[in-house]
C-alpha positions as CSV (number, residue, x, y, z in Angstrom):
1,X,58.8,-71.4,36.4
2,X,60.8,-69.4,34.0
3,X,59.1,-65.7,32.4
4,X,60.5,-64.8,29.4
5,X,60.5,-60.8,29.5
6,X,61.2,-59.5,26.8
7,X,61.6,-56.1,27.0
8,X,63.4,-55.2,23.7
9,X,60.6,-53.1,21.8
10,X,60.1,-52.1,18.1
11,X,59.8,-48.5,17.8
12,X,58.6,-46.5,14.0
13,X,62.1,-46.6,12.9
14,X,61.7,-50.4,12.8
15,X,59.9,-50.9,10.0
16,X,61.1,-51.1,6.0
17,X,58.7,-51.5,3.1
18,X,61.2,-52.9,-0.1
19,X,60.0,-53.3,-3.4
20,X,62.9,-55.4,-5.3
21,X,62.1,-53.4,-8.4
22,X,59.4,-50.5,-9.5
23,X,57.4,-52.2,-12.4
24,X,57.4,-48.3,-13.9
25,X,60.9,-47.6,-13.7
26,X,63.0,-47.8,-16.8
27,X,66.2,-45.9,-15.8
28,X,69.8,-46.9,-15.5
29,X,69.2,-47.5,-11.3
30,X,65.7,-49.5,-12.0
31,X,67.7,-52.4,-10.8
32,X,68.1,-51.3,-7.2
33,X,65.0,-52.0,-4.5
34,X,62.9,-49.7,-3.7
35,X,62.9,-49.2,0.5
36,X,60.4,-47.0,2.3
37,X,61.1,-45.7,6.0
38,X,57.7,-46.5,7.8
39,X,56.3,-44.6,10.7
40,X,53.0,-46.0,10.1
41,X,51.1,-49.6,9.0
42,X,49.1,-52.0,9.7
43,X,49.5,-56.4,9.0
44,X,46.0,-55.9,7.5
45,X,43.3,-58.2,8.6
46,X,42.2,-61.1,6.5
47,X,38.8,-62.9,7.1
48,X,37.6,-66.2,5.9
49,X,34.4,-65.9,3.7
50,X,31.4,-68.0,5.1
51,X,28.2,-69.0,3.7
52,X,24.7,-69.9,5.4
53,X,22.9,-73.3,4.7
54,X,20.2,-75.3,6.4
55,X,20.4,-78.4,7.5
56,X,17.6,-80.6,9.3
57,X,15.2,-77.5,9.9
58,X,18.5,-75.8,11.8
59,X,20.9,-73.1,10.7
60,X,24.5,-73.7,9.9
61,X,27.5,-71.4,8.9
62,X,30.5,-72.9,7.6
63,X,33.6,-71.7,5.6
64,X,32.9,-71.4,1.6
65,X,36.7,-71.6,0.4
66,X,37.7,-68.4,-0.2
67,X,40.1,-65.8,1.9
68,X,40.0,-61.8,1.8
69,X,42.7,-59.9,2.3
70,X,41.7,-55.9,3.2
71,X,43.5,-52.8,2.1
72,X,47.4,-52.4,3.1
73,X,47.4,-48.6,4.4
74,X,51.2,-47.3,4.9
75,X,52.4,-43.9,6.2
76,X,56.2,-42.6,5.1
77,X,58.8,-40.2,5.0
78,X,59.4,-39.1,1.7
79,X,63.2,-38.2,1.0
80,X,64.7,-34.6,0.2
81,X,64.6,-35.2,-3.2
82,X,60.8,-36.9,-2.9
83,X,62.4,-39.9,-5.3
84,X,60.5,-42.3,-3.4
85,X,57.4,-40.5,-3.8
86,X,57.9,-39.7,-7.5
87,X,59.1,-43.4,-8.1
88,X,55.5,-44.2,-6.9
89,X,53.6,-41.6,-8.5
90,X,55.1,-43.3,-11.6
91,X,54.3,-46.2,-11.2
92,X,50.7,-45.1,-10.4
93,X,50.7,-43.2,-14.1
94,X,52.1,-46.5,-15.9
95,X,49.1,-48.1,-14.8
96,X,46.5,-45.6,-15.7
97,X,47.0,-42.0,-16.5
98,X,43.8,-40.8,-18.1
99,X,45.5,-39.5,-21.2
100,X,47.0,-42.6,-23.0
101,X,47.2,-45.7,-20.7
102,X,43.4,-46.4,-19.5
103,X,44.5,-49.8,-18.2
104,X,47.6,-52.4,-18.0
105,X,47.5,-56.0,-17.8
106,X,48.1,-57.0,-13.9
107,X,51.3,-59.0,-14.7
108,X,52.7,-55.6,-16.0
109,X,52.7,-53.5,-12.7
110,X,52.3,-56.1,-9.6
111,X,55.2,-56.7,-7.7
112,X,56.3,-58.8,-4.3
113,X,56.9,-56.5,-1.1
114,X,58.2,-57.3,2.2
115,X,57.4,-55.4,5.2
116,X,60.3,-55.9,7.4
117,X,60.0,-55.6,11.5
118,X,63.3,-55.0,13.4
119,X,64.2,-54.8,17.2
120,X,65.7,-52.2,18.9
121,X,68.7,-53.7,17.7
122,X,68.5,-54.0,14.2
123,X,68.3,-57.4,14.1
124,X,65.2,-58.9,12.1
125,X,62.2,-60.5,14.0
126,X,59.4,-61.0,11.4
127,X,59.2,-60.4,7.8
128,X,55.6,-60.3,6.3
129,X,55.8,-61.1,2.1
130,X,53.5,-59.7,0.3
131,X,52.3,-61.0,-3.6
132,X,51.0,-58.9,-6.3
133,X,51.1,-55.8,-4.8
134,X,50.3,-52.8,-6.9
135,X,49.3,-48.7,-5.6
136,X,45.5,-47.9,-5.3
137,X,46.2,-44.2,-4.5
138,X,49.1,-41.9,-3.4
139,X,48.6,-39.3,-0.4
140,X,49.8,-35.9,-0.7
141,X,52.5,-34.3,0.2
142,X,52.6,-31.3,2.8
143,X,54.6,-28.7,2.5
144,X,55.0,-26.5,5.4
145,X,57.2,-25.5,8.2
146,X,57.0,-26.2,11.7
147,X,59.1,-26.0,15.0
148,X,61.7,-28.4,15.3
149,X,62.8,-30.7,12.1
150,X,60.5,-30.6,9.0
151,X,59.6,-34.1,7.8
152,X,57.7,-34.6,4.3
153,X,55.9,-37.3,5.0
154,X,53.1,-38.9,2.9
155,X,50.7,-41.9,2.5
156,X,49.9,-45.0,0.3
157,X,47.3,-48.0,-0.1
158,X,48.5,-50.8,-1.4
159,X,46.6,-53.8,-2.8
160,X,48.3,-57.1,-3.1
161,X,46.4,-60.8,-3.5
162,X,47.8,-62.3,-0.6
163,X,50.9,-62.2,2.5
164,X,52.6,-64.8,4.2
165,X,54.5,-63.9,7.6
166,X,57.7,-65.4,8.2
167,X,59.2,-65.9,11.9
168,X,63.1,-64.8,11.4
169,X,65.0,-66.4,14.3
């Protein structure tokens, strides 16, 4: 009997958020991905839909065709020049700003995203893909001073129509 042990574990510095491109972004770098350093997300849950029907005086639940796909929280660190941040408060604003853009049409600021889980090693062990993905809101950022190293670090939901998760071998 063989036991696989595998005792190579993924810590928060194992996980990168890329965007290939920032619908918002217009400038001579707009070319280059977008990648966020993680330290906090979730694969977000995803339910099948069911609907209730009787059938010969009994009950009966069954699956009615659809999918949902919940909220895609992430927690990063936002760089010394908080480009990432402002990158995505821009995009945010190009969506809706409540001064001169009240609305886009979705095909204007959804992107693809891929969530990408490394070893210890750097070596790739699962990618998760996500489609249409697009900012519901942007944390704040914290300024202060504490012992040790100071981090900015910030928060994001992300809303996307679906994610497929691809085994990398």
């Amino acid at each position: 009997m063989s036991i696989d042990l595998n005792l190579n574990k993924s810590t928060a510095t194992n996980f990168h958020l890329v965007f290939p491109k920032i619908p918002s972004e217009t400038t001579i770098t707009a070319n280059r991905p977008l990648t966020l350093n993680i330290f906090g997300t979730i694969i977000p849950s995803i339910t099948l839909d069911q609907t209730e029907s009787r059938w010969q005086g009994g009950r009966m639940i069954f699956q009615s065709g659809s999918v949902t796909f919940d909220q895609w929280p992430i927690n990063f660190i936002v760089d010394s020049k908080l480009s990432n941040w402002i990158l995505l408060f821009h995009w945010m604003t190009s969506i809706s700003n409540n001064k001169d853009t009240y609305s886009d049409f979705p095909n204007n600021y959804m992107v693809d995203a891929s969530l990408n889980i490394m070893d210890n090693f750097e070596t790739s062990i699962l990618r998760v893909n996500f489609k249409n993905v697009w900012p519901q809101s942007l944390g704040e950022v914290n300024f202060s001073q504490r012992e040790g190293e100071t981090i900015l670090e910030s928060s994001a939901t992300l809303i996307y129509d679906r994610y497929e998760v691809v085994e990398v071998e």
